[in-house]
C-alpha positions as CSV (number, residue, x, y, z in Angstrom):
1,X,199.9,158.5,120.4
2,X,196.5,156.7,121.3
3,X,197.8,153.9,118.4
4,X,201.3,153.3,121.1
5,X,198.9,152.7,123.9
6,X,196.8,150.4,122.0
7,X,199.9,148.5,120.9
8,X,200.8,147.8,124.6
9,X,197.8,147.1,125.9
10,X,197.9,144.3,123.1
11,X,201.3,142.9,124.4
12,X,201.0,143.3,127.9
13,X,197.0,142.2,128.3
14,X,197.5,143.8,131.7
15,X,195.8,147.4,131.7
16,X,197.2,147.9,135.3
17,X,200.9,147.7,134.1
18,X,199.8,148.8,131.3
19,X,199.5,152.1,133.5
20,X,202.1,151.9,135.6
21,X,204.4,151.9,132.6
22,X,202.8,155.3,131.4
23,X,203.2,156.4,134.6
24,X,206.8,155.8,135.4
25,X,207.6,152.2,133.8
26,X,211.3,152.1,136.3
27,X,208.7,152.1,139.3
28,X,205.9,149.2,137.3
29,X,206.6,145.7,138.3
30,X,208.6,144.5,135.4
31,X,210.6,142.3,135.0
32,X,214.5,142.5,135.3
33,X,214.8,142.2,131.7
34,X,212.1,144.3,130.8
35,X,213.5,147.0,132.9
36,X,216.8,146.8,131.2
37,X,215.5,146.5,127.7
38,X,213.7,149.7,128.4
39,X,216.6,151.8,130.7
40,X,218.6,150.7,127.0
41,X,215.9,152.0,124.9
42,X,215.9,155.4,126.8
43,X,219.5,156.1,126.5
44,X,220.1,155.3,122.9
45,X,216.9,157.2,122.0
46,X,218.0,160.2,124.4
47,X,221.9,160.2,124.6
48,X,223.1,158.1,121.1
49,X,226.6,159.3,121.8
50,X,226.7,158.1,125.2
51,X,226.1,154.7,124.4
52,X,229.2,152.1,125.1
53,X,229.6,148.1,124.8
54,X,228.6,148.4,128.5
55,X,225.0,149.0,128.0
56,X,225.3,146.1,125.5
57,X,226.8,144.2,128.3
58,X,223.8,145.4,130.4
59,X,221.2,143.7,128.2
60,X,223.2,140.2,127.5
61,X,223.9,139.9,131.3
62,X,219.7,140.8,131.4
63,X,219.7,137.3,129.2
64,X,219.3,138.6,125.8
65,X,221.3,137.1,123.2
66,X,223.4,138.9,120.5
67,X,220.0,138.9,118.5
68,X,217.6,140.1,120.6
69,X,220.3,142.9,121.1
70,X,220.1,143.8,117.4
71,X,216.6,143.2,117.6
72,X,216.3,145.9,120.2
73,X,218.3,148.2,118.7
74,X,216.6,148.0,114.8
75,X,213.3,148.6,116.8
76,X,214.5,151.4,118.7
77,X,216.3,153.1,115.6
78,X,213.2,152.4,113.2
79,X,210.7,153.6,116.0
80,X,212.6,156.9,115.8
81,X,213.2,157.5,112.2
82,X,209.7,156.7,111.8
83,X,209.1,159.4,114.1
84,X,211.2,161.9,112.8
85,X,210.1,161.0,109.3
86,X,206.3,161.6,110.5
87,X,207.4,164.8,112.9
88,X,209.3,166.6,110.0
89,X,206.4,166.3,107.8
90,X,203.9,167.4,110.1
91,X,201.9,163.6,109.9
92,X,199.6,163.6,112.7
93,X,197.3,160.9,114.3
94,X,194.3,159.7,112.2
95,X,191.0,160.4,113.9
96,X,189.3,157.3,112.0
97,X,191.7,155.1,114.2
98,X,189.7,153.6,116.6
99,X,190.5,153.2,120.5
């Protein structure tokens, strides 16, 4: 997953965070709305079932709008059918991907 960490690194431009968030991103200085974009992103990838208009609630209250919330969830639902799609075909990293 060295092509995740890169991808990060890019948006964050903070290597620092960058490893706090590896290393336990609820404990990385993030913002508020960070934090509760990614305690959404944990549940629906974890517990789908579990997921109520509260947690919506959660992220609007976190001041994202009724689009970023969809944007949140398409990323989180492609991210993971990408990764199922890759997983159940056996697809793994390429080594000619540079660092």
């Amino acid at each position: 997953m060295d092509h995740h960490r890169r991808g990060l690194r890019r948006l964050l431009h903070d290597d620092e965070l960058l490893t706090q968030v590896e290393t336990d991103w609820r404990e990385a200085q993030l913002s508020q709305s960070r934090t509760a974009m990614l305690a959404y992103a944990v549940k629906l990838t974890r517990t789908p079932a579990e997921m109520t208009e509260r947690d919506v609630q959660m992220l609007r209250s976190a001041g994202f709008s009724d689009r970023d919330v969809l944007d949140i969830v398409e990323v989180i639902a492609y991210y993971a059918y990408a990764n199922r799609i890759a997983d159940g075909l056996g697809v793994r990293g390429e080594s000619w991907i540079a660092d």
